[in-house]
mmCIF file of the C-alpha atoms, coordinates in Angstrom:
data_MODEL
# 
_entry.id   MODEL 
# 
loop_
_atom_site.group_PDB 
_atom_site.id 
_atom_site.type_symbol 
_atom_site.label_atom_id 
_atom_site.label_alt_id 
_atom_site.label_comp_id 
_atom_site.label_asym_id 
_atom_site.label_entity_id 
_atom_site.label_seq_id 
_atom_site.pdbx_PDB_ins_code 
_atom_site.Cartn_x 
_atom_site.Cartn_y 
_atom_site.Cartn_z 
_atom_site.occupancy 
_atom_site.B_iso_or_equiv 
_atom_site.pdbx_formal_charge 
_atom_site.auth_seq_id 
_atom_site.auth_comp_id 
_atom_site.auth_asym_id 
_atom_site.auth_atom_id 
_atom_site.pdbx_PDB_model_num 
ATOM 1   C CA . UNK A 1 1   ? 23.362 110.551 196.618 1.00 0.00 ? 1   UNK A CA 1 
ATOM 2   C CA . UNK A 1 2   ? 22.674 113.045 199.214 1.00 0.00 ? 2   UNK A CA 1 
ATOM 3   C CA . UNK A 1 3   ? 26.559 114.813 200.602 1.00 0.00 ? 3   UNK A CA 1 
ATOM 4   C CA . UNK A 1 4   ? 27.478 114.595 204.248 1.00 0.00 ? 4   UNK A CA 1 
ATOM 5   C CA . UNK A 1 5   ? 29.895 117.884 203.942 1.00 0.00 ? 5   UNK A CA 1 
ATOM 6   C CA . UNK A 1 6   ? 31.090 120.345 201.562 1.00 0.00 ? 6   UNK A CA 1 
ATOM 7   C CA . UNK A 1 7   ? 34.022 122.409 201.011 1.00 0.00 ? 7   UNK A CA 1 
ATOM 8   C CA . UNK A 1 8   ? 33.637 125.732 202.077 1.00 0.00 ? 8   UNK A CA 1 
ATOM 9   C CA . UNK A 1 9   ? 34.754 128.141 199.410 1.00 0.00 ? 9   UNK A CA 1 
ATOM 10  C CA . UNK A 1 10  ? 33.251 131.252 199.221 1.00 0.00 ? 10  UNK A CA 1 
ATOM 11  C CA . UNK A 1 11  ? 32.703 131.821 202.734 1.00 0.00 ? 11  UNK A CA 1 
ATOM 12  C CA . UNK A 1 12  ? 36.009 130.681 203.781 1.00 0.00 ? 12  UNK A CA 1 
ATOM 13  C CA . UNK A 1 13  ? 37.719 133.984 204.586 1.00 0.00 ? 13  UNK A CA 1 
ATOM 14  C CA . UNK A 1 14  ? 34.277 135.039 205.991 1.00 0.00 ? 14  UNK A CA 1 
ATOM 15  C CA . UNK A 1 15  ? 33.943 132.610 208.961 1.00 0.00 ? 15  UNK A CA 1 
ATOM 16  C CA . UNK A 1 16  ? 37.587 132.275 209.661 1.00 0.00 ? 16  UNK A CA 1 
ATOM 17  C CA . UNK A 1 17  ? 37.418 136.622 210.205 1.00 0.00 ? 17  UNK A CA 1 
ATOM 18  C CA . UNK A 1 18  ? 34.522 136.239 211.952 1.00 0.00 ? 18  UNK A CA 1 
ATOM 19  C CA . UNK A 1 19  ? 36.113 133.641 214.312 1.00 0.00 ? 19  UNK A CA 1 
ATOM 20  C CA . UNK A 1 20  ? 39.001 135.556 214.716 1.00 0.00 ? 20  UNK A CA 1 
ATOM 21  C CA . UNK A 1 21  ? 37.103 138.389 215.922 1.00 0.00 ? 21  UNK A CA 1 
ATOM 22  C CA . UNK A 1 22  ? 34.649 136.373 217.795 1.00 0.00 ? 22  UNK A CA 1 
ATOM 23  C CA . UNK A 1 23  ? 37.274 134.615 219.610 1.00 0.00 ? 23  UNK A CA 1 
ATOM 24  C CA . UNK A 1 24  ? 40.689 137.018 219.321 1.00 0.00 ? 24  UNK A CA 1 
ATOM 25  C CA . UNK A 1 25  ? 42.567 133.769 217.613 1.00 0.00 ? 25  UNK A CA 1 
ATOM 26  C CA . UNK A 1 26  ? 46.373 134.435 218.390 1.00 0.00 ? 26  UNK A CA 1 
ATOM 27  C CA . UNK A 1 27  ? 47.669 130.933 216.566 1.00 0.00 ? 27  UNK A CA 1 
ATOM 28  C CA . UNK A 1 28  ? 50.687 130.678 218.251 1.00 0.00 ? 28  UNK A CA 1 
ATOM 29  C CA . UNK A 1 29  ? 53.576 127.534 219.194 1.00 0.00 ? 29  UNK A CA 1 
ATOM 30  C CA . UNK A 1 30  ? 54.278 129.007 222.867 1.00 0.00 ? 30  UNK A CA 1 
ATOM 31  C CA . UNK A 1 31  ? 51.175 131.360 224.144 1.00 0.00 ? 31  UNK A CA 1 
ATOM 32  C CA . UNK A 1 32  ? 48.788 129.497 225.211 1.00 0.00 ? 32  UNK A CA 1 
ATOM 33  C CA . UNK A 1 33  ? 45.672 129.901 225.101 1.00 0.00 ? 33  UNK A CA 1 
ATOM 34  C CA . UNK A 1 34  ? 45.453 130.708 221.382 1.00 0.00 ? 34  UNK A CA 1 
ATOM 35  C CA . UNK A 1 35  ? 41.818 131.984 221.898 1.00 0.00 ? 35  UNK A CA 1 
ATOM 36  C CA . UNK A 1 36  ? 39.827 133.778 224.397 1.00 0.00 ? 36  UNK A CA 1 
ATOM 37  C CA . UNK A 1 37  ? 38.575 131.081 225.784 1.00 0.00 ? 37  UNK A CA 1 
ATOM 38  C CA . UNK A 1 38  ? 34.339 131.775 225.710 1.00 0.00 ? 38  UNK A CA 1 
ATOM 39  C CA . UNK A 1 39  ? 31.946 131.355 229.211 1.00 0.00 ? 39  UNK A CA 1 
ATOM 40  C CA . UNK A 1 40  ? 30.719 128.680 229.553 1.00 0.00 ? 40  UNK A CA 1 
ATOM 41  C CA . UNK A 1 41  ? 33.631 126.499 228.508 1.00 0.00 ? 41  UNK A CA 1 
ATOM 42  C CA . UNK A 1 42  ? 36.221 124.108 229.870 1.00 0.00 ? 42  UNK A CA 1 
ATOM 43  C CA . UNK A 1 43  ? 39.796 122.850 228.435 1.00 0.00 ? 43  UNK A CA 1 
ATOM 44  C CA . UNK A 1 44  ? 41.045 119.397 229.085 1.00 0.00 ? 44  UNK A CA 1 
ATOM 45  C CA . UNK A 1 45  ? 44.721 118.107 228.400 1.00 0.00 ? 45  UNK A CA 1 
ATOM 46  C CA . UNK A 1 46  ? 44.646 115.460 225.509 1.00 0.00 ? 46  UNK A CA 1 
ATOM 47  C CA . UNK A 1 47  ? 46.107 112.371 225.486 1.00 0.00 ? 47  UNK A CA 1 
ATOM 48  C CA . UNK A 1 48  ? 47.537 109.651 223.245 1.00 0.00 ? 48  UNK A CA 1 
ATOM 49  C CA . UNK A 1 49  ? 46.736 110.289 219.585 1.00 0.00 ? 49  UNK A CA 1 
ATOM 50  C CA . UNK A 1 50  ? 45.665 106.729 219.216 1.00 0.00 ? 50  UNK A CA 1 
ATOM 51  C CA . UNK A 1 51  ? 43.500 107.033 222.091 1.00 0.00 ? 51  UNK A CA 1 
ATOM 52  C CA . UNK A 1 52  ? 40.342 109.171 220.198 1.00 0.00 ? 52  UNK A CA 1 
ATOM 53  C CA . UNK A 1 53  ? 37.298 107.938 222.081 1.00 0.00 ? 53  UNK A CA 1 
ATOM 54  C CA . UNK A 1 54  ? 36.707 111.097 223.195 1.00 0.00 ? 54  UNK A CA 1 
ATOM 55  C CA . UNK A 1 55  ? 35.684 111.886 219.300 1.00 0.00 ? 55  UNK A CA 1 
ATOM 56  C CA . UNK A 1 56  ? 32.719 110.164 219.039 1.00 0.00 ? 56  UNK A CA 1 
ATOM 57  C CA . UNK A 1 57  ? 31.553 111.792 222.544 1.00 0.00 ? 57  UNK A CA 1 
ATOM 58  C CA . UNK A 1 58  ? 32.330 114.890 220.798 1.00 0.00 ? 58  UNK A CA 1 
ATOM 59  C CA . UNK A 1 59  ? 30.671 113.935 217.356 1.00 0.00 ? 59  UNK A CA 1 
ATOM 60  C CA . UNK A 1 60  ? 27.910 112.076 218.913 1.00 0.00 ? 60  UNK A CA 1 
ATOM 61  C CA . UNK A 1 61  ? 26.835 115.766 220.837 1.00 0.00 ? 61  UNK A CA 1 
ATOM 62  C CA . UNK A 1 62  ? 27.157 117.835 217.643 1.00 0.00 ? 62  UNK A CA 1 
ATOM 63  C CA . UNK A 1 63  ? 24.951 115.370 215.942 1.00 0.00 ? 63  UNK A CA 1 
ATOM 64  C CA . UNK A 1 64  ? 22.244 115.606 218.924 1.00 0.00 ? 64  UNK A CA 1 
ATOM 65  C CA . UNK A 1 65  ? 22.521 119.468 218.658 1.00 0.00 ? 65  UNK A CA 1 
ATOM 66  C CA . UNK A 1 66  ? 22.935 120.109 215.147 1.00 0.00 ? 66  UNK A CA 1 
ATOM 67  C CA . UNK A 1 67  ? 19.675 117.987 214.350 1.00 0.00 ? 67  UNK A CA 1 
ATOM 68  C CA . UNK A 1 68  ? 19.367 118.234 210.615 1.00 0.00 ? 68  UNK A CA 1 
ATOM 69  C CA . UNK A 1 69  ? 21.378 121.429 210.473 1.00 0.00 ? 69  UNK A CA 1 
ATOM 70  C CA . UNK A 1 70  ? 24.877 122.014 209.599 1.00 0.00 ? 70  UNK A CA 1 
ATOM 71  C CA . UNK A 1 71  ? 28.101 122.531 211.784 1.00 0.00 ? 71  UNK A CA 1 
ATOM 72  C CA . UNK A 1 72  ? 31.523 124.420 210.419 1.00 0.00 ? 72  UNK A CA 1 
ATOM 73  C CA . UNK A 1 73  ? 34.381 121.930 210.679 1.00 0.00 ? 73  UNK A CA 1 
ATOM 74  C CA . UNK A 1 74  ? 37.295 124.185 210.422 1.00 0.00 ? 74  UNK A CA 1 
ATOM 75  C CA . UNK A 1 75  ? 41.245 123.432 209.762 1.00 0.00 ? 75  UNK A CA 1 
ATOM 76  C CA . UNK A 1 76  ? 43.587 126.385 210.390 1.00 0.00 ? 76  UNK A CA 1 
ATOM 77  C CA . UNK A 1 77  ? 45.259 127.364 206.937 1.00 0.00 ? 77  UNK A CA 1 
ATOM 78  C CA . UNK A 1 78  ? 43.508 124.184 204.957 1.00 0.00 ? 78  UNK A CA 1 
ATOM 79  C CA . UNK A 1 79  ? 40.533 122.675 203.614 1.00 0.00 ? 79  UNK A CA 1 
ATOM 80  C CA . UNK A 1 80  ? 37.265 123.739 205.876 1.00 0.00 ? 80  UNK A CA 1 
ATOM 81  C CA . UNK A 1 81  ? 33.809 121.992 205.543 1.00 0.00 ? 81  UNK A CA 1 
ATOM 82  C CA . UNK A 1 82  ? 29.918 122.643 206.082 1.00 0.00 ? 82  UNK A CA 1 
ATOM 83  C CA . UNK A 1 83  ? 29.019 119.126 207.076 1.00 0.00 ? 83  UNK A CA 1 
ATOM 84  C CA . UNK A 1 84  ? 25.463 117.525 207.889 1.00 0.00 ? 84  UNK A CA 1 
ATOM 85  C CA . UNK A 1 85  ? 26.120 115.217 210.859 1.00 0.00 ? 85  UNK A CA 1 
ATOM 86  C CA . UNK A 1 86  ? 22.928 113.702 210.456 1.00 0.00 ? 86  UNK A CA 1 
ATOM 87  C CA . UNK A 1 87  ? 23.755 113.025 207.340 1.00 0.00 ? 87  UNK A CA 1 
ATOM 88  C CA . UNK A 1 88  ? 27.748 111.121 208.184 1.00 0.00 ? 88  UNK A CA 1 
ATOM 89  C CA . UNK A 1 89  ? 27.703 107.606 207.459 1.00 0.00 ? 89  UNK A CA 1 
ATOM 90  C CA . UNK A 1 90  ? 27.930 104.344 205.089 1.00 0.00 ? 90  UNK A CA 1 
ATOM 91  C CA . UNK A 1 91  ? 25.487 105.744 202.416 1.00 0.00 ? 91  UNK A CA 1 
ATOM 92  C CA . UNK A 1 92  ? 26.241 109.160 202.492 1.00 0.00 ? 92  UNK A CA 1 
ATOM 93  C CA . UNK A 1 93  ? 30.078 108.952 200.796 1.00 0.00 ? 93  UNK A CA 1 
ATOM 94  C CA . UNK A 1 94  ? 32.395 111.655 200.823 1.00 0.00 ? 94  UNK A CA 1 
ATOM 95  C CA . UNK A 1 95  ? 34.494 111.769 199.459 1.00 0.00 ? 95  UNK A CA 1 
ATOM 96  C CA . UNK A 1 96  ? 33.490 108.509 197.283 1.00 0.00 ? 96  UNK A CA 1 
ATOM 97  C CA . UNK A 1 97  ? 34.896 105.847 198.849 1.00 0.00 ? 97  UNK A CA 1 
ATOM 98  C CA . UNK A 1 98  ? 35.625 107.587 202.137 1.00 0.00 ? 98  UNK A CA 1 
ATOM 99  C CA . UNK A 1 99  ? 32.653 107.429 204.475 1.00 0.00 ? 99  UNK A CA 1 
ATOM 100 C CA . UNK A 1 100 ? 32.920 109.738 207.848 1.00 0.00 ? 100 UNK A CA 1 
ATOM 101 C CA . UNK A 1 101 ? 33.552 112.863 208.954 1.00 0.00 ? 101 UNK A CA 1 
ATOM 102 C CA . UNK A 1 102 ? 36.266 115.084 207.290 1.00 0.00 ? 102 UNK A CA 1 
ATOM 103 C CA . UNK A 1 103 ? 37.867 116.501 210.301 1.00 0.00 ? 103 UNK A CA 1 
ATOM 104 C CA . UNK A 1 104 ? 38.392 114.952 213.899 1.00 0.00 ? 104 UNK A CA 1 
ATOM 105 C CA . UNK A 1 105 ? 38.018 117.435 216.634 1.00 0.00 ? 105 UNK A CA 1 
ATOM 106 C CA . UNK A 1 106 ? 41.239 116.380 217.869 1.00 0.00 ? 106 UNK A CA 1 
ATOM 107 C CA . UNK A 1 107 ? 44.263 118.707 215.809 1.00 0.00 ? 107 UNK A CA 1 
ATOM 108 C CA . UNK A 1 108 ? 46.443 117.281 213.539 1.00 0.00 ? 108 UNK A CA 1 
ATOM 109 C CA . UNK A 1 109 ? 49.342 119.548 213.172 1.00 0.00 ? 109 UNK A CA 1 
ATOM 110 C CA . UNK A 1 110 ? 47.121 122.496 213.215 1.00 0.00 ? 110 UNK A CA 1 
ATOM 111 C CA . UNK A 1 111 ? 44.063 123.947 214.817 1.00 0.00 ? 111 UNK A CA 1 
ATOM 112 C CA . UNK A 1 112 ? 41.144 121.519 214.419 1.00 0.00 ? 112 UNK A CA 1 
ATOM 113 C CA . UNK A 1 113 ? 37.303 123.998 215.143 1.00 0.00 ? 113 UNK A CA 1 
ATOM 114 C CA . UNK A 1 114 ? 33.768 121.951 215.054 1.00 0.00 ? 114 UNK A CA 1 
ATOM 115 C CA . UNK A 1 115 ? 31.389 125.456 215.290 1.00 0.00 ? 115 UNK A CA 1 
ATOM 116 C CA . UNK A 1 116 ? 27.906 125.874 215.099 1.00 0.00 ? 116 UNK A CA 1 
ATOM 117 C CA . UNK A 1 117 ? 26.661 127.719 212.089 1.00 0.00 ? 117 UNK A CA 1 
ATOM 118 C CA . UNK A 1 118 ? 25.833 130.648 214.807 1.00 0.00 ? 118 UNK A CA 1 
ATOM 119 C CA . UNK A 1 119 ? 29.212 130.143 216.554 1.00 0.00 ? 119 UNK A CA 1 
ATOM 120 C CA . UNK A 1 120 ? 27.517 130.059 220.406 1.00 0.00 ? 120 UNK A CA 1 
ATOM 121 C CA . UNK A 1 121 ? 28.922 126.189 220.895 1.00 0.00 ? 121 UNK A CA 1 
ATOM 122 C CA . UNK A 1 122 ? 31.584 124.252 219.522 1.00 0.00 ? 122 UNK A CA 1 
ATOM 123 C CA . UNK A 1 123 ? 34.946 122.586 220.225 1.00 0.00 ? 123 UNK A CA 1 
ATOM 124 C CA . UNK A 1 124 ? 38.909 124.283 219.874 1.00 0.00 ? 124 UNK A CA 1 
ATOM 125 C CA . UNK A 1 125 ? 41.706 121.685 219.273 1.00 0.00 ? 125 UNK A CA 1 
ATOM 126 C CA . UNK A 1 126 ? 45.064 123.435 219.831 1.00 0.00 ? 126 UNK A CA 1 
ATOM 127 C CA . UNK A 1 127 ? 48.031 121.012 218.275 1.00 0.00 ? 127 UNK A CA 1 
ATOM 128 C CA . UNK A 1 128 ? 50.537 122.845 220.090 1.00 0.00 ? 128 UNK A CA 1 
ATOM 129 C CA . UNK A 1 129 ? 49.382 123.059 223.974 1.00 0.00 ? 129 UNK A CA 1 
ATOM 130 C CA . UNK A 1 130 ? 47.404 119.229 223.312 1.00 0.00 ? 130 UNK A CA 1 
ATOM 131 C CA . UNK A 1 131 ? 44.300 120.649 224.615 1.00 0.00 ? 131 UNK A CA 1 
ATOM 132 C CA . UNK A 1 132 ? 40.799 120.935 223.382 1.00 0.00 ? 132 UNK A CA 1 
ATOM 133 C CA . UNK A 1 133 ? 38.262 123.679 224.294 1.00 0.00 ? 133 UNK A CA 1 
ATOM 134 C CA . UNK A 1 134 ? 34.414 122.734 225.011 1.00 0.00 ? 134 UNK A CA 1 
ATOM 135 C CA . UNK A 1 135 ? 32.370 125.842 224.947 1.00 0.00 ? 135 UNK A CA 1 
ATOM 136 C CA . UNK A 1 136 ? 28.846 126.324 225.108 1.00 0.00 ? 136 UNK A CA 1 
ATOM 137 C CA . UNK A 1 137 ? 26.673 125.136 227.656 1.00 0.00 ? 137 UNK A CA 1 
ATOM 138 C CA . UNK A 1 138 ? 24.575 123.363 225.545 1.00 0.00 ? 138 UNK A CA 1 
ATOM 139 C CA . UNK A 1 139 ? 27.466 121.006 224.407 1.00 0.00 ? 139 UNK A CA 1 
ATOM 140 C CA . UNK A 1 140 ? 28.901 121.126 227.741 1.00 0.00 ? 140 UNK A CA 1 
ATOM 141 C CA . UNK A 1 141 ? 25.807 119.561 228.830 1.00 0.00 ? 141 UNK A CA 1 
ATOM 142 C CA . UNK A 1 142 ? 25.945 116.418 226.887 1.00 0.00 ? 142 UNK A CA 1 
ATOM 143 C CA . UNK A 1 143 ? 29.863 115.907 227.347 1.00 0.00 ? 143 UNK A CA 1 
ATOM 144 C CA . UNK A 1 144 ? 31.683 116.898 230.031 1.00 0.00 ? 144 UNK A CA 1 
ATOM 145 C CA . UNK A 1 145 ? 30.952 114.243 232.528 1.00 0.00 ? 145 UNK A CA 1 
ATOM 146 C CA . UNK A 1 146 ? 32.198 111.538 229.349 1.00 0.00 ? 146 UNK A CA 1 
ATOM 147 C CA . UNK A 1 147 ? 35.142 113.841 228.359 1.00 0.00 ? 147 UNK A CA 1 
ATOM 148 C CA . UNK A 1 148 ? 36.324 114.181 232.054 1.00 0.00 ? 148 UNK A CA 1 
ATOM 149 C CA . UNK A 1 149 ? 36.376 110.850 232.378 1.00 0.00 ? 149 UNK A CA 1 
ATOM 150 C CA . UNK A 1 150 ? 38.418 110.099 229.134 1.00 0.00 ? 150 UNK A CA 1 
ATOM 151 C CA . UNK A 1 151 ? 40.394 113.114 229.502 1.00 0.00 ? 151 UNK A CA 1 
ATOM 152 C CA . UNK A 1 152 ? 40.489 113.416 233.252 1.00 0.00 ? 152 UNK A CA 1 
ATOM 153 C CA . UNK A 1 153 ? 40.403 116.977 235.299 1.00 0.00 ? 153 UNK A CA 1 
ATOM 154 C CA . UNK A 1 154 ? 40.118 120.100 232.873 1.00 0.00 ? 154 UNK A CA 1 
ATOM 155 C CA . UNK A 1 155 ? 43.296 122.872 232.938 1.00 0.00 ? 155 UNK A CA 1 
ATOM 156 C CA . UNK A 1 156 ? 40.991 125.536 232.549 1.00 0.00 ? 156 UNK A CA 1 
ATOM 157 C CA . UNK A 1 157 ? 37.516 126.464 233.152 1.00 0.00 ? 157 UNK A CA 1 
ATOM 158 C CA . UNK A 1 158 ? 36.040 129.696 231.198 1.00 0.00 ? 158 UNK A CA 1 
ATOM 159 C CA . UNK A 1 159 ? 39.590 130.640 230.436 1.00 0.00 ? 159 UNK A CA 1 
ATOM 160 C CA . UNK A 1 160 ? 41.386 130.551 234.357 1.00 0.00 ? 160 UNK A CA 1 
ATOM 161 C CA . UNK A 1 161 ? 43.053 128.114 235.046 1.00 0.00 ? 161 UNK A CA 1 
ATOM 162 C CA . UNK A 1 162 ? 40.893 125.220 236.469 1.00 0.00 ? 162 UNK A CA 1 
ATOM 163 C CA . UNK A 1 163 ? 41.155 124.765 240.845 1.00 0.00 ? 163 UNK A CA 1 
# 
């Protein structure tokens, strides 16, 4: 049976420095925003927990861009993954039993990251301030008209507050 995701392991301190850097992560329950924020991106408000719709417009777009590659699904101070998105669904279990993806993009109690493998798109959940962070115009492209109108007007756009 061919895996959706993996654990990352050895590379786990490597991408999570090379975020940090990349992005100046301040993880933080009061200063918002806990990253610098890249251009492109923009930063909606989320919503009710229950209310995850949004995901699959997320998902769906990493899927489109990722093609066959791999994406970085990354949770602040746990268990990270190199999944497939291609590859997420009914025959593809992981863990057995469990089909789907291993992280939602929306956080949990703690920074939720989808990243491309280069790092130039992805998404930014922040637990704390309830937003999420779209960069990369490439992913921008395929969601923000859907995510706007889930999410409604954006609080920031490339970092400033949005007009």
């Amino acid at each position: 049976m061919t895996r959706a995701y993996r654990e990352l392991r050895d590379e786990y301190a490597e991408v999570w420095d090379r975020f940090d850097a990349l992005f100046a992560f301040r993880p933080s329950m009061h200063d918002f925003p806990a990253i610098t924020e890249p251009t492109p991106s923009v930063t909606w408000r989320l919503g009710d927990p229950d209310d995850d719709r949004f995901v699959e417009v997320v998902r769906a777009a990493v899927t489109a861009l990722a093609g066959d590659g791999s994406i970085l699904c990354l949770d602040w101070q746990h268990t990270c993954y190199r999944v497939w998105p291609a590859l997420v669904g009914p025959d593809n279990l992981d863990p057995p039993g469990d089909p789907g993806w291993p992280l939602s993009p929306y956080p949990d109690g703690d920074y939720h990251v989808y990243l491309a493998e280069d790092f130039r798109l992805g998404t930014f959940g922040h637990p704390w301030e309830w937003t999420l962070c779209v960069f990369g115009a490439d992913l921008l492209d395929l969601v923000e008209a859907d995510l706007h109108r889930l999410l409604g007007p954006p609080v920031r756009r490339d970092g400033a507050p949005a007009a």
